[in-house]
N, C-alpha and C positions, 0 to 999 in steps of 0.2 A: 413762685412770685406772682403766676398769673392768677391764681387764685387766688391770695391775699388781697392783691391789688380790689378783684371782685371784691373779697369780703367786708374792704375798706368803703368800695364805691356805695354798700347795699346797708352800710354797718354794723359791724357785729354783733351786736342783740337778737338783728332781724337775721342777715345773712348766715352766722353758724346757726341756726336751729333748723334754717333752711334748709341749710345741707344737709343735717345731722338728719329730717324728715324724710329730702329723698332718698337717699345713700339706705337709710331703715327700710322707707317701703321700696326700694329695688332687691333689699335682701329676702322681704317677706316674697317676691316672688318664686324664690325658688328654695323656698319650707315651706311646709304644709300650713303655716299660716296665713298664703296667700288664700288661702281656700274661703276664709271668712273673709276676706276682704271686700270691698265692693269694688260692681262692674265699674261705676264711676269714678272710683279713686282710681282703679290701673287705667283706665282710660286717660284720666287727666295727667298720672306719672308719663304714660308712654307716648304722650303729646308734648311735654314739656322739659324731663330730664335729657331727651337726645337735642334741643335746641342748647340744652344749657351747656351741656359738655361738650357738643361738636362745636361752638363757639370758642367755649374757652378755650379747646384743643388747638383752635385754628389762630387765636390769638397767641398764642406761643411763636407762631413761625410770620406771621402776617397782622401789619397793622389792623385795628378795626375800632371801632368806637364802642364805647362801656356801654351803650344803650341796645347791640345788638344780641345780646342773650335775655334781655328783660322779656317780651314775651314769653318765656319758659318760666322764670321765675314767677309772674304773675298766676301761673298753673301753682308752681310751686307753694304759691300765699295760700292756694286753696285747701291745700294736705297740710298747712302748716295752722290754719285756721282749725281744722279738723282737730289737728291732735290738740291742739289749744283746750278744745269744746273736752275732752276727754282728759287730759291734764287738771280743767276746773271740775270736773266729778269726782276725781277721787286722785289718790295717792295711798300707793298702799305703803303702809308703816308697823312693822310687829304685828303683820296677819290681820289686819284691821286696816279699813280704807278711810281714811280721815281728809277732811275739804282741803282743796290746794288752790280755793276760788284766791286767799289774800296773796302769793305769790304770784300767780300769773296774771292778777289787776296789778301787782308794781311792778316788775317785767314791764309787759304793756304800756304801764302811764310813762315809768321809768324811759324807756324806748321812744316814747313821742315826746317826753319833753326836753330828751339830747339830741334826738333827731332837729326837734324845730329851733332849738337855741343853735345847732350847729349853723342852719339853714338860714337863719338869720344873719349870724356871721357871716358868715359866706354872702349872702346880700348884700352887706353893708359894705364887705372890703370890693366887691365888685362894680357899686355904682359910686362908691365912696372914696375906695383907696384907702381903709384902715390900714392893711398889713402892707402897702405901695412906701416905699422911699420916697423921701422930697414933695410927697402927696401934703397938701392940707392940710389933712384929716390925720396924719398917720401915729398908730398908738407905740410907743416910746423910738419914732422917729424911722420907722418902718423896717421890713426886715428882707424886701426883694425887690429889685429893683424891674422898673418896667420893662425888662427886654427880657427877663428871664422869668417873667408871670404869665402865664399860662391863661388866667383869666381876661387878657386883654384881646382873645380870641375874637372875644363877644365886643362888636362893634357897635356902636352909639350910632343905630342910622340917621337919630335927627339931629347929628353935628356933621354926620357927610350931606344931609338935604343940605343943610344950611351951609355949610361950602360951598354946595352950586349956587345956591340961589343968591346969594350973597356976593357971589363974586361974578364980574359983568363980562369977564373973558369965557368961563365955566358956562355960565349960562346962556353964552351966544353960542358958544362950538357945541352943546348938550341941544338947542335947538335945530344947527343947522344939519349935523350929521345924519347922515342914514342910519348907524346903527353904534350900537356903545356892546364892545367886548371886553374881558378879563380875560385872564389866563389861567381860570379856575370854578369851576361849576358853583363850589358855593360862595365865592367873591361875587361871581354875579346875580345868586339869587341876595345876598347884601346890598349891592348895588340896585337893584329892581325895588328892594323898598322902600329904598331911601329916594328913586328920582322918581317913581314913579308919579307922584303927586305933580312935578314937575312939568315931567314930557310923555308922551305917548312917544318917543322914539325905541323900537325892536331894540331886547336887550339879549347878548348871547353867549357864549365861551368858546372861545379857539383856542386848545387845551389838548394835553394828553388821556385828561379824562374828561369827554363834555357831557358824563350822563344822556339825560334828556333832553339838551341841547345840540347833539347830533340827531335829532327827528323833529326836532320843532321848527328848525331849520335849515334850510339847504345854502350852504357855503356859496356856490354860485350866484347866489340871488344878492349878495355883494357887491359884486365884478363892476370895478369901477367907480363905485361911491366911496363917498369919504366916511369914516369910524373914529370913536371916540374910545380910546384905548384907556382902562385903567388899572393898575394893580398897587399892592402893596409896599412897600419900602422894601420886606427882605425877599420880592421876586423880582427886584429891578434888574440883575443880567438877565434876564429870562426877555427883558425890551428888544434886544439885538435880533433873536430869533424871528421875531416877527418883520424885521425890515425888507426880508426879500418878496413878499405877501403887498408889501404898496410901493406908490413912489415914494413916500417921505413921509418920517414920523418924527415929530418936534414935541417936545414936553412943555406945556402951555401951561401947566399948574401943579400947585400940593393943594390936597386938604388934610390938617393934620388934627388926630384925632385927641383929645385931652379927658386925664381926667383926675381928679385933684390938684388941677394947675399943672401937672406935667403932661408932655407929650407922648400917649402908646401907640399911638402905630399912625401911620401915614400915607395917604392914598396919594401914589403920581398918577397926572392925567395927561395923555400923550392923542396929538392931531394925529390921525394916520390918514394921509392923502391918497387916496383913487387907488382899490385893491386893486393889482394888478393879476393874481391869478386865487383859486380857490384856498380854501386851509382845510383839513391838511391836502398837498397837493401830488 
């Protein structure tokens, strides 16, 4: 499944012949026709087939994002380019090698122009809401509803700017705070693009996981100022946890995010009064 899932994400035009290229030159290494092969083809095989496979490997038991094997693949485009260049020379047919340049130009054009019609689609239902229920736009009345679309991931920062800026509570507590946290590393690099233009007030995550935001800053430097708490609609129990961290945390606002006329997702904004000791503590 893990690999399908791959060969869906990369398409199967491109992705099976991928495979089909390195899996071939992994075999030629151990026949004698690795012999003719070049230094820089096993170099780029054995730089790129162990990213691809200990990923997907690691994807079977541990979440991970489609985008962290693509540097292998990218190796892989090179061996796949190759056998391309050798594929358009010849084809051999009844002991005689005849051009196979018109198959592998419709391959090719074939492959980029399902690729970018897909791409397109994909486009369209994402700022549009084509395939969105109760959307606008939606083509024969839509067919998923916004709490179970996946593409509502990707957040519209210039309708969170414009929630603060727009709203005279938002943009007095976004002013006066020391510092505006999430409860998730990449909520707050979201958050940072969308206020940025706003305030220069320190943005940061007190989280389970704060990446780079466990070194950019030190929790202490807090102690005592007031913060500007935000998260999503489906992390709100996750609010409680942080109440032993200040004196008092009040939810002061939504900004709610739309698109096709409905509502996907929903940023609560919560006052948190004078952190009382560090996170985590």
């Amino acid at each position: 499944m893990i690999v399908l899932s791959g060969i869906a994400y990369l398409f199967p035009t491109m992705a099976l012949p991928m495979w089909w290229v390195s899996l071939r030159s992994l075999l030629t290494q151990f026949t004698g026709y690795s012999k003719t092969s070049k230094l820089e083809s096993r170099l780029i095989l054995w730089v790129s087939l162990p990213l691809v496979v200990g990923f997907t490997l690691l994807a079977g038991y541990h979440q991970i994002l489609p985008t962290w094997p693509m540097p292998g693949f990218w190796g892989i485009t090179l061996l796949l380019g190759q056998q391309a260049q050798q594929w358009q020379m010849r084809s051999p047919l009844g002991g005689h090698f005849l051009s196979s340049r018109g198959w592998v130009n419709r391959w090719l054009k074939g492959s980029a122009i399902a690729i970018a019609s897909l791409l397109l689609f994909v486009l369209l239902h994402i700022t549009t809401g084509t395939l969105q229920k109760s959307g606008h736009y939606a083509l024969l009345g839509g067919f998923v509803s916004p709490k179970d679309d996946p593409s509502t991931e990707l957040i519209d920062i210039q309708q969170l700017r414009q929630g603060f800026a727009q709203s005279p509570v938002l943009s007095e507590a976004l002013e006066t705070s020391s510092f505006v946290f999430t409860n998730g590393f990449y909520i707050s690099g979201i958050v940072a693009m969308a206020i940025t233009p706003l305030t220069s007030t320190p943005i940061t995550c007190l989280g389970e996981d704060m990446r780079g935001f466990m070194v950019w800053f030190q929790p202490e430097q807090w102690l005592g100022k007031d913060g500007l708490y935000l998260t999503l609609e489906r992390f709100q129990e996750l609010t409680d946890s942080y109440r032993a961290y200040f004196q008092d945390m009040q939810e002061i606002g939504t900004v709610p995010i739309r698109r096709a006329g409905a509502v996907t997702e929903v940023f609560h904004v919560y006052w948190a009064t004078k952190m009382v000791k560090p996170y985590p503590s």
